[in-house]
C-alpha positions in Angstrom: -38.8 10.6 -11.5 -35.3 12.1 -11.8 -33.8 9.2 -14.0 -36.6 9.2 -16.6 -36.5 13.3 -16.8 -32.8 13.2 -16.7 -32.9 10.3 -20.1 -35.4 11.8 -22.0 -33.9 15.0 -21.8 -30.3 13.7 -22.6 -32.2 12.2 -25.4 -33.4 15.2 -27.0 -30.7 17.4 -26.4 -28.2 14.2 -28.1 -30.7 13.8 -30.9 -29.8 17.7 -31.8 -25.8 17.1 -30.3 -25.2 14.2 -32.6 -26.2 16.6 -35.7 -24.2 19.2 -34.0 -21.1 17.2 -34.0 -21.3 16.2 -37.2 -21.7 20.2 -38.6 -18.2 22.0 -38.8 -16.6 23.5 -36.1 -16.5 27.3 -35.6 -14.5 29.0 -37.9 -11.4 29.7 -35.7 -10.0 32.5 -37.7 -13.3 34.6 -36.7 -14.2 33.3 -32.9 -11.3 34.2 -30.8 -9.7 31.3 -28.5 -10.9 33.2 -25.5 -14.0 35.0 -25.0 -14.6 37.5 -22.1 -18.0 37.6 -20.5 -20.0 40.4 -21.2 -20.4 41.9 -17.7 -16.8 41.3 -16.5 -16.1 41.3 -12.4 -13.4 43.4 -10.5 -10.2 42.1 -8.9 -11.6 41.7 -5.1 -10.8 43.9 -2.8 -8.7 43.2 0.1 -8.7 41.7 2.6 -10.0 38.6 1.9 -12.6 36.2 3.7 -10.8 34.5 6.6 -11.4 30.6 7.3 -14.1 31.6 9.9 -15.9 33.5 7.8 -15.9 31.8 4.8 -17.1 28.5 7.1 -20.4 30.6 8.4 -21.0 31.3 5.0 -20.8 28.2 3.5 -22.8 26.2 6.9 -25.3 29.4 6.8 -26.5 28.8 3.1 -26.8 25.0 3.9 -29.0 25.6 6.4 -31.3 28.2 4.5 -30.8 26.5 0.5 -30.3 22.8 1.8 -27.7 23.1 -0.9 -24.1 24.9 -1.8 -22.9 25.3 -5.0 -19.7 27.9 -5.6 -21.3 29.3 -8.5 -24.1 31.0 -6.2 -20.6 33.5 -4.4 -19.1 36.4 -5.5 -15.4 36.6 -6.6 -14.5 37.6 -3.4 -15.6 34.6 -1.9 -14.3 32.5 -4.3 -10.9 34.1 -4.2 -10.8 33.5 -0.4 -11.9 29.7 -0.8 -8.6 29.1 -3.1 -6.7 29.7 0.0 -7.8 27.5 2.4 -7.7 24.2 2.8 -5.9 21.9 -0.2 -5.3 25.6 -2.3 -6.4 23.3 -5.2 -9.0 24.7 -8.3 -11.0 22.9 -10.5 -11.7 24.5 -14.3 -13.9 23.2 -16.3 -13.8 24.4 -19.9 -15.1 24.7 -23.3 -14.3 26.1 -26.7 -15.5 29.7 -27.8 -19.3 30.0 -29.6 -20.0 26.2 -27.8 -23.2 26.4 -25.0 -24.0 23.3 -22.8 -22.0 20.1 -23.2 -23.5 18.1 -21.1 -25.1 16.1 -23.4 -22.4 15.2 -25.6 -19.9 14.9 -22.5 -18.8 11.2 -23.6 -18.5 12.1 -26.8 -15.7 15.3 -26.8 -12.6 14.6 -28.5 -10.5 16.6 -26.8 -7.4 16.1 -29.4 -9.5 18.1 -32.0 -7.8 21.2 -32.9 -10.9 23.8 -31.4 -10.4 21.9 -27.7 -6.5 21.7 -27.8 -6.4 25.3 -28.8 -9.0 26.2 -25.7 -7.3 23.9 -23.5 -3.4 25.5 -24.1 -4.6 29.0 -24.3 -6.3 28.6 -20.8 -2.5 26.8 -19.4 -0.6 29.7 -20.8 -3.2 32.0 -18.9 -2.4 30.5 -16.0 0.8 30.4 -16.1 1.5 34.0 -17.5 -0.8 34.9 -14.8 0.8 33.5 -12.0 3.8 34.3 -13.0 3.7 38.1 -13.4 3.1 38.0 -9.6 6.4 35.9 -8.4 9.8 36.2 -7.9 10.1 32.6 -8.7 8.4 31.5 -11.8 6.5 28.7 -12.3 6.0 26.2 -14.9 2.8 24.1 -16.1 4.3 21.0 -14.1 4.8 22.5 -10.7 1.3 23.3 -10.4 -1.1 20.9 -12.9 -2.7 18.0 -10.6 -4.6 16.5 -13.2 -4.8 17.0 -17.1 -7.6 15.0 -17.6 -7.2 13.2 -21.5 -11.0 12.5 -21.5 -13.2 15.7 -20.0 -12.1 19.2 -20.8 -11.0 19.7 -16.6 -7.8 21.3 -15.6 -7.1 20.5 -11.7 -4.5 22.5 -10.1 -2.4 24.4 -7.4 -4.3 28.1 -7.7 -4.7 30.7 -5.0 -3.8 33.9 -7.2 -6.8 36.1 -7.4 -5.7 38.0 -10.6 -5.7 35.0 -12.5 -8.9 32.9 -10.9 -11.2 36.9 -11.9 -9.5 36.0 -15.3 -10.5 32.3 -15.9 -14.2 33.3 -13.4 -14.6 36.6 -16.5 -14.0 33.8 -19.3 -17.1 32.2 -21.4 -14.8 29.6 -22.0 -14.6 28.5 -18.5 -17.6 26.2 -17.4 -16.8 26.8 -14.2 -13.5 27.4 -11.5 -14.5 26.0 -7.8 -12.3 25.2 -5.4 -11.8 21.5 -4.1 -11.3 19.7 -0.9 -13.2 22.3 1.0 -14.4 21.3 4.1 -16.0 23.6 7.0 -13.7 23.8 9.8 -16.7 23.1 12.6 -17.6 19.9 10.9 -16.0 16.8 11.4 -13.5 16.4 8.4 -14.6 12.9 7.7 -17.3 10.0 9.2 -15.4 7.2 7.3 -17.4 4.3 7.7 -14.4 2.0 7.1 -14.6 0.2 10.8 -16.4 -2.8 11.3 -19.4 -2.9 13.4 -18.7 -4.5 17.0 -22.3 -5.1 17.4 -23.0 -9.1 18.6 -24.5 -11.2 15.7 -28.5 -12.1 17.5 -29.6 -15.5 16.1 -32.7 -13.8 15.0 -31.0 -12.2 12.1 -30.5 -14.5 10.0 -31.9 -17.9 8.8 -30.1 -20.9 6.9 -30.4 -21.5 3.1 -29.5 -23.9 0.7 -26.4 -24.8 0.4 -25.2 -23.9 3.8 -25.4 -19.5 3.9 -27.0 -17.4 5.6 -29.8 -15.1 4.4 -29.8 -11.5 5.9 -33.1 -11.0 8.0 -34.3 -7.6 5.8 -33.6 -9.5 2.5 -37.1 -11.1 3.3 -38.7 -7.5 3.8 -37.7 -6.6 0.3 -39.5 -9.8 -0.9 -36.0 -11.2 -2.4 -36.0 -14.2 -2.4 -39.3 -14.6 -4.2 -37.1 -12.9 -6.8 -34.7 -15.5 -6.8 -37.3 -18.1 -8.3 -37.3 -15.8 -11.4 -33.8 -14.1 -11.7 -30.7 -14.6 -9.8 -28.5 -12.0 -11.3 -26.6 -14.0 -14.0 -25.0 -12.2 -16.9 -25.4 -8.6 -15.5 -22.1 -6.9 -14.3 -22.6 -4.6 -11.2 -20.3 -2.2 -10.9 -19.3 -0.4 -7.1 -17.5 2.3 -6.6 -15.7 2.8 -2.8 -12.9 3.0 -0.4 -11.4 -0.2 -1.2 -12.1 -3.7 -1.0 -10.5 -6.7 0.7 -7.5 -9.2 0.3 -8.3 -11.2 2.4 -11.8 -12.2 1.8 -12.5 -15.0 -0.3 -15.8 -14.8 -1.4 -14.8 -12.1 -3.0 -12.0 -13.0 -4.4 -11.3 -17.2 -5.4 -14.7 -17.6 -3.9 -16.6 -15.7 -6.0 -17.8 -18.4 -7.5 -18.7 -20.6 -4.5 -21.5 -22.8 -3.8 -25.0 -21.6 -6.1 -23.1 -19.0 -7.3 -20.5 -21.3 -9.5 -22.1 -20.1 -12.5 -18.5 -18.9 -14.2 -18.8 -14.9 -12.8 -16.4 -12.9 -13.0 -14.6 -10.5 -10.4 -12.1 -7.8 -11.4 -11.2 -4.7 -9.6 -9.1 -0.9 -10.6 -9.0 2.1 -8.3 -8.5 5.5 -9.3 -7.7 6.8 -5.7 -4.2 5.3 -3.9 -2.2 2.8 -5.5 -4.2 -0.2 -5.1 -8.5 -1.3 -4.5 -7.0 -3.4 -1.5 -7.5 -1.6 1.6 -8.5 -1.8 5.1 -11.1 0.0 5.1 -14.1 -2.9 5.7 -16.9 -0.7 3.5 -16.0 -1.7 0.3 -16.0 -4.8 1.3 -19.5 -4.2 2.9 -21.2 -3.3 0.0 -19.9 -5.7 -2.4 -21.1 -8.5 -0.4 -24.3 -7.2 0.0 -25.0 -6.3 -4.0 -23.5 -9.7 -4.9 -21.6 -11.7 -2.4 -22.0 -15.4 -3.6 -24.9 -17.7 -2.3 -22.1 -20.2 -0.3 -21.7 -22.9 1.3 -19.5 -21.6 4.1 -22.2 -20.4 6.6 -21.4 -17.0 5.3 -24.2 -14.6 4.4 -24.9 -14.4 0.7 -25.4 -11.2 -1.6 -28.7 -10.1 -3.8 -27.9 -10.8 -7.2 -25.4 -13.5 -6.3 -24.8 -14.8 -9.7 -24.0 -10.9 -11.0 -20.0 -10.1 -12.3 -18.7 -7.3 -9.8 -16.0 -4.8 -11.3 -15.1 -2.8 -8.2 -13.2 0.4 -8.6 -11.5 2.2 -5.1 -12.2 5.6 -5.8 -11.2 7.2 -1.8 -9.9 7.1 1.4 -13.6 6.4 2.9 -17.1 7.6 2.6 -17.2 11.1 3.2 -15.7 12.7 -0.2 -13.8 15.4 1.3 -10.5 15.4 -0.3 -10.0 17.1 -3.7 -8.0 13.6 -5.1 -11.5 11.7 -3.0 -13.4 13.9 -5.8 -11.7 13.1 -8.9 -11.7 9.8 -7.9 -15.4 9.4 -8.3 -14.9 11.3 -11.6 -12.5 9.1 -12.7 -14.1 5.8 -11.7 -17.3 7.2 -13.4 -15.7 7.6 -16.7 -14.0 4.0 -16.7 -17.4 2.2 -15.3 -18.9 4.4 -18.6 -16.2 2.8 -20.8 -17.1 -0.4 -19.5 -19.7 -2.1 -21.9 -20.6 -4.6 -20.0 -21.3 -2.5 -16.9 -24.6 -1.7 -16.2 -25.5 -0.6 -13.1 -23.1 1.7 -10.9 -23.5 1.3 -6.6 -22.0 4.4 -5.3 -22.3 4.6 -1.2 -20.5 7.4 -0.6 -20.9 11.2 -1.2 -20.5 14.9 -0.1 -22.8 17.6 1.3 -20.8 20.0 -1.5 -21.7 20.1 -4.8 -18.5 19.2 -7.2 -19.1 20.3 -10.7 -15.8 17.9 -11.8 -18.3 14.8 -9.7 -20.8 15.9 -11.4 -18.9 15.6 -15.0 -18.6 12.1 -13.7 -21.6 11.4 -13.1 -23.3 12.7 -16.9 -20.3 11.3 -18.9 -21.3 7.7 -16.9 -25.2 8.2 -17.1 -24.6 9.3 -20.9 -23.2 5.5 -21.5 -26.4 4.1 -20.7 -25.1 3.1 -16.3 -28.0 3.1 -14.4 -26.5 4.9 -11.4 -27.5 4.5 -7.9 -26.5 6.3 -5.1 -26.8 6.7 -1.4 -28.3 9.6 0.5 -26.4 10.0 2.9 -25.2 8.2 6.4 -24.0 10.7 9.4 -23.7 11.1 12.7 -26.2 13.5 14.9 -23.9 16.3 14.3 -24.4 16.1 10.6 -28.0 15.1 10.7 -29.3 18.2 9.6 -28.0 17.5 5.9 -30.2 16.0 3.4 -29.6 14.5 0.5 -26.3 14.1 -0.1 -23.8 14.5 -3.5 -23.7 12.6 -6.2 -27.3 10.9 -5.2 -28.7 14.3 -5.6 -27.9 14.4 -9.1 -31.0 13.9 -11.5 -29.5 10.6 -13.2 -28.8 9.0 -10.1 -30.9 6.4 -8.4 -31.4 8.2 -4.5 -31.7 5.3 -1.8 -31.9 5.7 1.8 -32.6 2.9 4.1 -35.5 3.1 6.7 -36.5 0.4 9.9 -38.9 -2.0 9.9 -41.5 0.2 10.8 -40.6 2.4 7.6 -39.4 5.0 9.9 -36.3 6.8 8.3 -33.1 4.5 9.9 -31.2 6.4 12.5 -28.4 7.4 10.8 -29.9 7.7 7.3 -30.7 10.9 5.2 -33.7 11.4 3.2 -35.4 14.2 1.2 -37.5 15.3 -1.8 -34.4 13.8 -3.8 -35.0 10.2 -2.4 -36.3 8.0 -4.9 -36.6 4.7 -3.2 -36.2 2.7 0.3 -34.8 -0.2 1.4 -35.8 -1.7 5.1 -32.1 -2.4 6.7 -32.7 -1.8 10.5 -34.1 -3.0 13.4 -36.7 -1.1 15.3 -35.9 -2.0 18.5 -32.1 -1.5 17.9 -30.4 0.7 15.8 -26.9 -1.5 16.0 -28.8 -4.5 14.1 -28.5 -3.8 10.6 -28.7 -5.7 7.2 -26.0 -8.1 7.2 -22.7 -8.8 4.9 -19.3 -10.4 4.3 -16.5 -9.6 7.1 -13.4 -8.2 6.1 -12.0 -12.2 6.1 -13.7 -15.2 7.2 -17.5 -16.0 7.2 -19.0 -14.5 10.4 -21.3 -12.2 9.3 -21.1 -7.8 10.4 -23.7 -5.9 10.5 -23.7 -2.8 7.9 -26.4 0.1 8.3 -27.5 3.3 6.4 -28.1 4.5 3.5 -25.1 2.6 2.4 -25.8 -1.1 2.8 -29.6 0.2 1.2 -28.1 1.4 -2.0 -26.3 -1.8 -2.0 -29.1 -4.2 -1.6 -31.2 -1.8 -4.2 -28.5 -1.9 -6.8 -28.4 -6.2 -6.1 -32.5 -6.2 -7.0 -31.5 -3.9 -10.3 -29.4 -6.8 -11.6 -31.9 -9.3 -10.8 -34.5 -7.1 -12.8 -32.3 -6.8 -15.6 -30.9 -10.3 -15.5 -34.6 -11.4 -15.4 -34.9 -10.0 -18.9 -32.0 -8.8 -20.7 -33.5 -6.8 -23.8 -34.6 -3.9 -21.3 -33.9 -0.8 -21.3 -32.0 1.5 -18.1 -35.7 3.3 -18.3 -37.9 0.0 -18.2 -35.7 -1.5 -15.3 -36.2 1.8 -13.2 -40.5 1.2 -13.9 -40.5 -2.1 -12.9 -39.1 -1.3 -9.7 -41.1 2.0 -9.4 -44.1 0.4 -10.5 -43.8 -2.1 -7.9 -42.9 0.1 -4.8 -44.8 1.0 -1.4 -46.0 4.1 -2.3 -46.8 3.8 -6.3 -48.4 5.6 -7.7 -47.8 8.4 -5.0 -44.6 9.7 -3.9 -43.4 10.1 -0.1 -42.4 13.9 0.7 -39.2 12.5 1.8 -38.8 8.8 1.0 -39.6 8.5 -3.0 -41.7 5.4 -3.7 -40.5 3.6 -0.6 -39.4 0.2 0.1 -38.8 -2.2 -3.1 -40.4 -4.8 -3.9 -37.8 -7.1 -5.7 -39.9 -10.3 -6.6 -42.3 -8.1 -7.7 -40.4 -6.0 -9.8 -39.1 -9.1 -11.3 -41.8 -10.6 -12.2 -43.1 -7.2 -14.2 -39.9 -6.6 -15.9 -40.5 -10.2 -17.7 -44.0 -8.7 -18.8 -42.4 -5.3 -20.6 
């Protein structure tokens, strides 16, 4: 299982970091601030790649690897890359003599005198760089998008090729990619954010005490047998997405409605925009379905609807296309990992692209002990042909995708070798009758489908695991889901251990 691999090998690698940190730095006066690579690559030649071609390049190794990652092209491609779209690179850095961070990634201090000295050498590259090729110099400020204060990332306005085959020649650079790529031919973005217009059928939901409704696939996931054991309280369920709404109330002075007036909290931050209140209904979505309160207003209630929700708008939608979508995630990653009581991370929303500066995100976060869970992907037929998307790819992330009744793969949903669990959230008659969740206002309940509203529901039955007993582990809350699963001990070739059992996996977790 990814998350297992992924922990103990963090483990071991931060059993030998932790000693590592503590031993003194490289002696500054005999490594040199910047190190060249030993086999150094040519300034391209001209002419570059044009948008065209750089698109069939980028679809064509999709289609053959299942995967692109900017590290597998030449300089020439990369070069040609930092002129299209945003014109916007991300470095990732690290001092001379130092190999992989990754394991001490929450841990870098990057005031320390070795990481400021990398971390101004590389600007004045940059800068010099650019600026032996202008008429018009430049200064740090007219082209830095993002400093970051807590990852050693520089984000900025790049498209000069002498200085990007500097920085790609450097062993100090981690890596230089471009962001907010996206292939012409493809749709730029499959938001998600609309509500469904589907007509509510009677025979999707049934009434509970004290007056909500329960979502016809909860049953399917066995969770309300869970709710005799564990109902979420005193776990904090973080979700990450395009914004959440004003104007609903049970997610706002509701929260703590009906048999969910157990004193949980709700607070929210964004790291994308200038607010987590949006109109995009998604957020929304997913928050009710994770831990929308168990009400007495006839609306539908949430899994684990006694959990605290700290919600975090991180984009625009789902589809994380834009470079400021990408270090959104990043950014809401780090601050979920900052947040001790935060234990489990819902992220329904992603990329086909690898980001290395995600993918910071998502080690600093796993690194502070989040169990992350993430969606694998939602499209339409044009976009079918992707699998597994970004960050639920990821080793210490949690892949769900959701499937029909029949355990068929749902219509719009990915899946893959990366899939680690599913979550029944369709119809199998109708592909318009999903799971069910909080409107954007008022109590009528929407229907919310894919990969999406399964991650949600999945990361609701975590909490109730946890909540169920406290003491575990990230590691002993993963098994007793696993261990309780379809397909355990086997695995599915392209659905992971398939559909969750949540009363199940609560009642194993109180064994451990």
């Amino acid at each position: 299982m990814k998350l297992i691999r992924a922990s103990l090998l963090a483990l071991l690698v931060l059993m030998y970091a932790c000693n590592k940190i503590n031993q003194p730095e490289p002696d500054q006066k005999q490594v040199p601030v910047l190190t060249k690579k030993a086999n150094c690559v040519d300034l391209p030649i001209e002419p570059l790649l044009s948008k065209e071609e750089l698109d069939d390049l980028v679809l064509n190794t999709l289609h053959t690897r299942s995967d692109f990652r900017w590290q597998w092209v030449d300089i020439k491609t990369l070069c040609s890359a930092a002129k299209q779209n945003e014109q916007i690179m991300a470095i990732g850095y690290k001092p001379s003599g130092y190999g992989d961070i990754s394991a001490e990634l929450h841990l870098l201090n990057l005031k320390s005198d070795i990481w400021k000295r990398t971390h101004d050498a590389l600007i004045e590259l940059i800068v010099n760089g650019i600026n032996k090729n202008t008429a018009t110099p430049i200064s740090w400020n007219d082209i830095v998008i993002e400093d970051d204060p807590k990852l050693p990332i520089l984000i900025v306005r790049l498209t000069d090729a002498s200085v990007i085959t500097e920085l790609y020649n450097l062993e100090n650079v981690r890596y230089i990619e471009p962001m907010g790529y996206w292939p012409g031919s493809v749709d730029r973005s499959s938001s998600g954010c609309s509500a469904s217009s589907t007509t509510l059928n009677t025979a999707d939901w049934t009434s509970i005490s004290p007056g909500c409704r329960l979502p016809w696939n909860f049953n399917l996931a066995n969770i309300p047998s869970a709710w005799n054991v564990a109902q979420g309280s005193g776990i904090t369920v973080g979700v990450i997405d395009a914004g959440i709404s004003s104007s609903q109330t049970l997610l706002g002075s509701g929260f703590n409605n009906g048999a969910s007036a157990v004193n949980r909290t709700i607070t929210t931050d964004f790291t994308y925009g200038n607010s987590a209140f949006t109109s995009c209904t998604h957020g929304t979505s997913m928050s009710g379905l994770a831990v929308g309160p168990r009400n007495s207003l006839n609306a539908t209630t949430g899994v684990a609807y006694q959990s605290n929700l700290h919600f975090i708008r991180a984009c625009a939608d789902v589809v994380l296309n834009e470079s400021a979508e990408q270090s959104g995630l990043k950014n809401a990653l780090v601050k979920m990992g900052d947040l001790s009581t935060v234990r489990i991370v819902s992220m329904s929303i992603g990329t086909p692209f690898y980001s290395s500066v995600i993918y910071d995100g998502v080690v600093y976060a796993h690194n502070r002990g989040k169990l992350l869970v993430a969606a694998a992907g939602t499209s339409t037929s044009l976009l079918s042909w992707w699998g597994v998307v970004y960050p639920a790819v990821h080793s210490q992330c949690i892949a769900v995708t959701g499937v029909k009744e029949n355990s068929a793969t749902c219509s719009s949903c990915h899946d893959g070798s990366e899939v680690d669990f599913t979550v029944v959230m369709e119809r199998s008659s109708n592909a318009n009758r999903n799971s069910l969740s909080l409107p954007f206002s008022g109590t009528n309940p929407t229907y919310i489908g894919g990969s999406s509203s399964a991650t949600a529901i999945f990361a609701g039955v975590a909490a109730l695991v946890w909540s169920a007993k406290p003491t575990l582990t990230r590691e002993q809350v993963f098994t007793a889901i696993r261990n309780t699963a379809q397909y355990y001990p086997a695995l599915n070739s392209s659905k992971g251990y398939g559909n969750i059992n949540a009363g199940a996996a609560v009642n194993l977790a109180i064994t451990f």
